[in-house]
C-alpha positions as CSV (number, residue, x, y, z in Angstrom):
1,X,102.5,110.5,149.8
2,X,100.1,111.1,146.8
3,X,102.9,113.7,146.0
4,X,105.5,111.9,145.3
5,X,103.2,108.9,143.2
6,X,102.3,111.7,141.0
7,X,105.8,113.0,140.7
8,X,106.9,109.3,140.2
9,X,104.7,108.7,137.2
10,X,105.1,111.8,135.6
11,X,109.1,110.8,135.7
12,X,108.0,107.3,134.3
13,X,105.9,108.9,131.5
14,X,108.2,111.2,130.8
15,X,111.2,108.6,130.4
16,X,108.7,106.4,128.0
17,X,108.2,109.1,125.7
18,X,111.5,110.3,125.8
19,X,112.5,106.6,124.9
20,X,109.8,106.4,122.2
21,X,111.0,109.0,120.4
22,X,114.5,108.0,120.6
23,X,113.6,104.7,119.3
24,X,111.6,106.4,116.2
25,X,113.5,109.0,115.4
26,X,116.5,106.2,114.9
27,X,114.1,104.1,113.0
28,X,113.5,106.9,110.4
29,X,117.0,108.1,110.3
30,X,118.4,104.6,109.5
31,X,115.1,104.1,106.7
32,X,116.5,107.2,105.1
33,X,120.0,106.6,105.6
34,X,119.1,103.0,104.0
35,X,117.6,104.8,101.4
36,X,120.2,107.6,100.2
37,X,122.8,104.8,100.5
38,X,120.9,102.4,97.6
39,X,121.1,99.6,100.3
40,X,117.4,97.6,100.7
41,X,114.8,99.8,102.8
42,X,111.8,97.0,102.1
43,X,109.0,99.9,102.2
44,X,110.9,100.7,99.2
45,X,109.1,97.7,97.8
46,X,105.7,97.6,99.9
47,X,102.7,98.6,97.7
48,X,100.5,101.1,99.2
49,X,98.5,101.3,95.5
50,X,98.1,99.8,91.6
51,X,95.9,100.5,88.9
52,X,96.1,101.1,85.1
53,X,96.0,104.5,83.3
54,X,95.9,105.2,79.3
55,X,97.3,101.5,79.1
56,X,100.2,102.4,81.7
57,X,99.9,100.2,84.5
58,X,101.5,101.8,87.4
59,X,102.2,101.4,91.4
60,X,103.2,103.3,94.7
61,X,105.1,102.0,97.6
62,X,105.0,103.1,100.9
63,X,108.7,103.8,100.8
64,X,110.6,106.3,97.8
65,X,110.1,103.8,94.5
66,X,113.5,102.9,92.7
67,X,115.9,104.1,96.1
68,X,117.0,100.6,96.3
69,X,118.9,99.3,94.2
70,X,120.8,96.0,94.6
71,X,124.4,95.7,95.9
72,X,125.3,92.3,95.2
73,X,126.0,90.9,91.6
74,X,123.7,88.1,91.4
75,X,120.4,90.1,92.5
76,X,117.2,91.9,90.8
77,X,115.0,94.3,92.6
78,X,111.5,93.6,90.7
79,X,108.3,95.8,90.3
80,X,106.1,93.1,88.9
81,X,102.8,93.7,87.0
82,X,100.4,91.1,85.7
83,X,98.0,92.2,83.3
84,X,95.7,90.9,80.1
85,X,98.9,91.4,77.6
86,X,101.2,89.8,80.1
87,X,104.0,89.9,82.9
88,X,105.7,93.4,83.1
89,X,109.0,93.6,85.2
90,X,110.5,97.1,85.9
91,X,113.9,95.8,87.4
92,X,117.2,97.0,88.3
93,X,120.4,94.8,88.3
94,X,123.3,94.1,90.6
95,X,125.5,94.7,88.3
96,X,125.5,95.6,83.9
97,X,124.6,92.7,81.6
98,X,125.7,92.8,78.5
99,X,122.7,92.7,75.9
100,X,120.4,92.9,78.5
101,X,118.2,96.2,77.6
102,X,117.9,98.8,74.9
103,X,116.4,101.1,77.0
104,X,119.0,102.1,79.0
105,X,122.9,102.6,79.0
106,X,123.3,100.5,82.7
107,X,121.6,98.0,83.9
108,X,121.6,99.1,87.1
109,X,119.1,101.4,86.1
110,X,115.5,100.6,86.5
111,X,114.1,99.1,83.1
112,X,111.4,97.1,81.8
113,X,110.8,93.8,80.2
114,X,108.1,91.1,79.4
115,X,108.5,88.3,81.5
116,X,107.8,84.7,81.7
117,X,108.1,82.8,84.6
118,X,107.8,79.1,85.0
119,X,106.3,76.6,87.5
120,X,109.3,77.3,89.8
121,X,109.3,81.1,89.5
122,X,112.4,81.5,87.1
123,X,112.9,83.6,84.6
124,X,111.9,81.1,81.4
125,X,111.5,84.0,78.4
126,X,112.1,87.6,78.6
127,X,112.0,90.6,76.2
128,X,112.4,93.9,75.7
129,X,108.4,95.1,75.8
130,X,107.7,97.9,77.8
131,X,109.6,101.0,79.5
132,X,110.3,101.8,82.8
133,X,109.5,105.4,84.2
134,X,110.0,105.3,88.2
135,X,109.7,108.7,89.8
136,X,107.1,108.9,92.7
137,X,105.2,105.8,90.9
138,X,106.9,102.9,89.2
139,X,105.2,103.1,85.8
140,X,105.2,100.7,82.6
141,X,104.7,102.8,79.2
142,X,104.2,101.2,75.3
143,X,102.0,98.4,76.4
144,X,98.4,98.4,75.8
145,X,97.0,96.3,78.7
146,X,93.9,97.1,79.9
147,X,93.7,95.4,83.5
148,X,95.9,94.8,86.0
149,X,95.3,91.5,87.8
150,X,97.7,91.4,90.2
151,X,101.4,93.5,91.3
152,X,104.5,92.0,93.2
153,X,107.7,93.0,94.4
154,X,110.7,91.0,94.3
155,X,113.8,90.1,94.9
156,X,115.7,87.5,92.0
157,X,118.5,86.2,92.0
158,X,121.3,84.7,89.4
159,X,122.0,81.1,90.0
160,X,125.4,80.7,89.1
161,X,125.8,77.0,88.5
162,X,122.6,77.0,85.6
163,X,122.9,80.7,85.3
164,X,119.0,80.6,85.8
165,X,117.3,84.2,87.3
166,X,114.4,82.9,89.5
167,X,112.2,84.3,92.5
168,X,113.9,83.9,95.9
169,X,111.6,86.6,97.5
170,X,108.8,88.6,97.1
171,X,108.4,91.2,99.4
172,X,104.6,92.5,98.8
173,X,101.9,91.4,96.0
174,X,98.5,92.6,95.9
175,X,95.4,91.2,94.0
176,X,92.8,93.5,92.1
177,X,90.4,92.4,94.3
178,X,92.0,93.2,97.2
């Protein structure tokens, strides 16, 4: 009898890890699928670390910084830096807009600007400060802050009817004093 117990919970193990790894191995291959496909993999946007170096201030994510990219016209992906010389936004549209950066040829591409936000998290001045370098860290070069307060990743989005860019989700943020 003790026999077939044994036997029995080996099988049961055996089945739960089999399943486990199923279930992971499908979790992985749909983050990188996600991933090589531009569509939202939020680790993409989860902040493992921040800090500032030579005036740059700079992040990682837990996911591959920059793979996502929006799909839909009327959104921004947003690597958000708050520092002692202001708000720094590395950002990649939905779609081009016209006028909207000198530092790239596409909008789509990851850029940067200085950014103003008001009381209800939208877009109230914005500038062409800064430049974006996202490789393995998201990175914001010709500023010379000093101290990075606080980092937050977003997603923005276009209101058509007052053509207003505001917050409608922020997907990490991390203090200094965290």
């Amino acid at each position: 009898m003790k026999k077939h117990t044994g036997s029995a919970l080996a099988i049961l193990l055996a089945f739960v890890a089999v399943g486990s790894l199923v279930f992971l191995n499908t979790a992985l291959t749909s983050n990188i699928v996600a991933a090589q496909e531009g569509k939202l993999n939020e680790n993409d946007f989860k902040i493992k670390d921040f800090g500032i170096k030579d005036g740059k201030p700079w992040l990682t994510v837990d996911g591959k910084a920059g793979a996502s990219t929006p799909e839909n016209a009327s959104q921004i992906y947003a690597y958000a830096f708050v520092t002692d010389k202001g708000i720094f936004a590395v950002v990649s549209h939905g779609v081009e807009v016209p006028d909207d950066s000198a530092e790239v040829a596409n909008d789509t591409q990851w850029h940067a600007h200085g950014v103003t936000l008001d009381e209800k998290n939208c877009v109230s001045k914005l500038n062409d400060d800064g430049s974006a370098a996202v490789t393995d860290t998201v990175e914001v070069g010709n500023v010379t802050a000093t101290k990075v307060d606080k980092v937050m990743t977003a997603l923005l989005g276009l209101n058509n009817a007052d053509a207003s860019v505001c917050v409608e989700k922020v997907f990490d943020s991390k203090n200094s004093t965290q």
